[in-house]
C-alpha positions as CSV (number, residue, x, y, z in Angstrom):
1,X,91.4,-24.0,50.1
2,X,90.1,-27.3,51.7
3,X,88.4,-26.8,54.9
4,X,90.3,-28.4,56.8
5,X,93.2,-26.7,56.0
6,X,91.4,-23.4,56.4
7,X,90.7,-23.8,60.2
8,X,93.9,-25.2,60.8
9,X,95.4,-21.8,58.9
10,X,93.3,-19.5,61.3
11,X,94.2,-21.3,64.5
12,X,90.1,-22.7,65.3
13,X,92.7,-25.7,65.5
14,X,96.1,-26.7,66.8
15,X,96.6,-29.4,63.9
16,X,95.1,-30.1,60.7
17,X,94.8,-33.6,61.6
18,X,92.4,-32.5,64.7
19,X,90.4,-30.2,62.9
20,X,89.6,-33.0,59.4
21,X,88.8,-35.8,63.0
22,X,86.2,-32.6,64.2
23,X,84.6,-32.9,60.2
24,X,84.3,-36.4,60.7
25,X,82.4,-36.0,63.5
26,X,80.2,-33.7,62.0
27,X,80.7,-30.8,63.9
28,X,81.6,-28.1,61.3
29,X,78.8,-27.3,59.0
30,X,78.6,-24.8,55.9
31,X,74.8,-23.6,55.7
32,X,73.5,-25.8,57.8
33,X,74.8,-28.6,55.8
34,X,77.9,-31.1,57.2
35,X,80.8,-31.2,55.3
36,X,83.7,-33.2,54.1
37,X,87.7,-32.1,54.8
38,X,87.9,-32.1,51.1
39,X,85.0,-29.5,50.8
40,X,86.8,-25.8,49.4
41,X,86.1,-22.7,51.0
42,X,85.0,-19.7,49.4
43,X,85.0,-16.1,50.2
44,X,81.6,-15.3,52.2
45,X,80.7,-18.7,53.5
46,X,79.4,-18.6,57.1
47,X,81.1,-21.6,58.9
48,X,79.4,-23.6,61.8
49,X,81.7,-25.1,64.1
50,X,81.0,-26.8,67.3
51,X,83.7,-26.8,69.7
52,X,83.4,-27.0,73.5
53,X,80.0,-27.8,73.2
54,X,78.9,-24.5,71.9
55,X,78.5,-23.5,68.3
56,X,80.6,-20.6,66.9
57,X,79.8,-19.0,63.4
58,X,82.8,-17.4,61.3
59,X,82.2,-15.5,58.5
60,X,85.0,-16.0,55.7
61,X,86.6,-12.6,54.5
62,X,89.8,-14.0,52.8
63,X,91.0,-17.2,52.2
64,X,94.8,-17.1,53.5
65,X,98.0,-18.9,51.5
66,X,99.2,-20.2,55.0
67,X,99.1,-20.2,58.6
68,X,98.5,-17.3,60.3
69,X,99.8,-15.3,63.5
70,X,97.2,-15.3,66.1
71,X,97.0,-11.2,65.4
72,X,96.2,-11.7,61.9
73,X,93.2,-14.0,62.7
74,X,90.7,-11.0,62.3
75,X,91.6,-9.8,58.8
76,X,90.6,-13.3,57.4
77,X,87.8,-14.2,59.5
78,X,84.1,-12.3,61.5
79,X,83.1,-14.1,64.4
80,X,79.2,-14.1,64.1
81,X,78.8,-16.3,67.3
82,X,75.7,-15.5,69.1
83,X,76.1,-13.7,72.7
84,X,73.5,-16.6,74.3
85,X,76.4,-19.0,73.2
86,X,79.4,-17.3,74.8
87,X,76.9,-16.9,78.5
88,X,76.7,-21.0,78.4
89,X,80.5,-21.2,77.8
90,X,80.8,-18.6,80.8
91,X,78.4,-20.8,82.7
92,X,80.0,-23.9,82.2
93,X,83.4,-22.4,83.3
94,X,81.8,-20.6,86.8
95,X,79.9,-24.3,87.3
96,X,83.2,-26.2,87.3
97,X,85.0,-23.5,89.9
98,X,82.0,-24.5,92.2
99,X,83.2,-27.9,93.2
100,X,86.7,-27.5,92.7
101,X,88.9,-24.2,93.2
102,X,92.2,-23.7,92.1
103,X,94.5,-25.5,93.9
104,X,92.6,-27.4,95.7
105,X,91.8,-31.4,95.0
106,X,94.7,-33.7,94.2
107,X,98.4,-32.3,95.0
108,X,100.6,-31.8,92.0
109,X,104.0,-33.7,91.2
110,X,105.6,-31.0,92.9
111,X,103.7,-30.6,95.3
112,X,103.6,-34.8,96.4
113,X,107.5,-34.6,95.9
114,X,107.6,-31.2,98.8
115,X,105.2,-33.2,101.6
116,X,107.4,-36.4,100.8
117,X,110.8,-33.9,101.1
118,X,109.4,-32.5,104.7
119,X,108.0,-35.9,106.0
120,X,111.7,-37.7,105.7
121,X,113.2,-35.1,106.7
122,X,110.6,-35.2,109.8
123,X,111.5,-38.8,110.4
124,X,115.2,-38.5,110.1
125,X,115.1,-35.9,112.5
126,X,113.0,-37.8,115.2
127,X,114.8,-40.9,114.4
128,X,118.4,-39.2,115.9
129,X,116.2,-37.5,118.3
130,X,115.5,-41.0,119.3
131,X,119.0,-42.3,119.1
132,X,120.1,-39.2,121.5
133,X,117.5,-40.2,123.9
134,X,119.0,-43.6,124.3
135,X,122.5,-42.4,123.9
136,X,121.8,-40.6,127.2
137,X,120.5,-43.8,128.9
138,X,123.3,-45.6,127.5
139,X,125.7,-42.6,129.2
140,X,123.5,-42.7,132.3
141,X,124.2,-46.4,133.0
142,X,128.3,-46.3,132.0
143,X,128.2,-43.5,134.8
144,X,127.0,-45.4,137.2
């Protein structure tokens, strides 16, 4: 099975398409050597793959006839990653929550589309509290 096809089978990528543009760009590997979306898998190959700027090994067990659930995913391949790469993903994740929690930073659609809501409906409701002012004034002066 081409290689390309084989990550896209084990869901390492969304769409074949993506993973042959992450070969191009030399980021998966077979022994230390880059490869070529046209390259076959085999049985026992150790695949490096860089993705999210850290490099995961997979160990091949079976090669699969097609796409695979997500729960199937561990009968065809071993993840071999070392620990040291899976802290600097952690690390990277913790480092971006530092200077920007969850909801916090720029308001969503929703969220612009609720203060836009309560500010008209602020300035509709001082605009007749306004018009009732004068209509009293207006009332005071007929009386008189």
């Amino acid at each position: 099975m081409r290689i390309d096809k084989f990550l896209w089978c084990v869901r390492f990528y969304k769409t074949r398409n993506i993973a042959s543009e992450e070969i191009k760009k030399n980021r998966v590997s077979i022994a230390g050597q880059p490869v070529k979306s046209s390259k076959e898998v085999k049985v026992g190959d150790v695949l490096a793959v860089r993705k999210n700027q850290i490099t995961y090994k997979l160990l091949i067990l079976q090669i699969p006839a097609n796409r695979l659930g997500a729960k199937l995913v561990p009968l065809y391949i071993e993840d071999r990653t070392e620990k040291e790469q899976y802290e600097i993903l952690k690390l990277r994740k913790i480092s971006q929550d530092y200077y920007r929690n969850k909801g916090e930073g720029r308001p969503t659609k929703k969220d612009r589309r609720s203060m836009e809501d309560f500010i008209s409906s602020d300035n509709l409701a001082e605009d007749s509290d306004w018009d009732l002012f004068f209509s009293d004034l207006d009332s005071d002066s007929e009386s008189e």
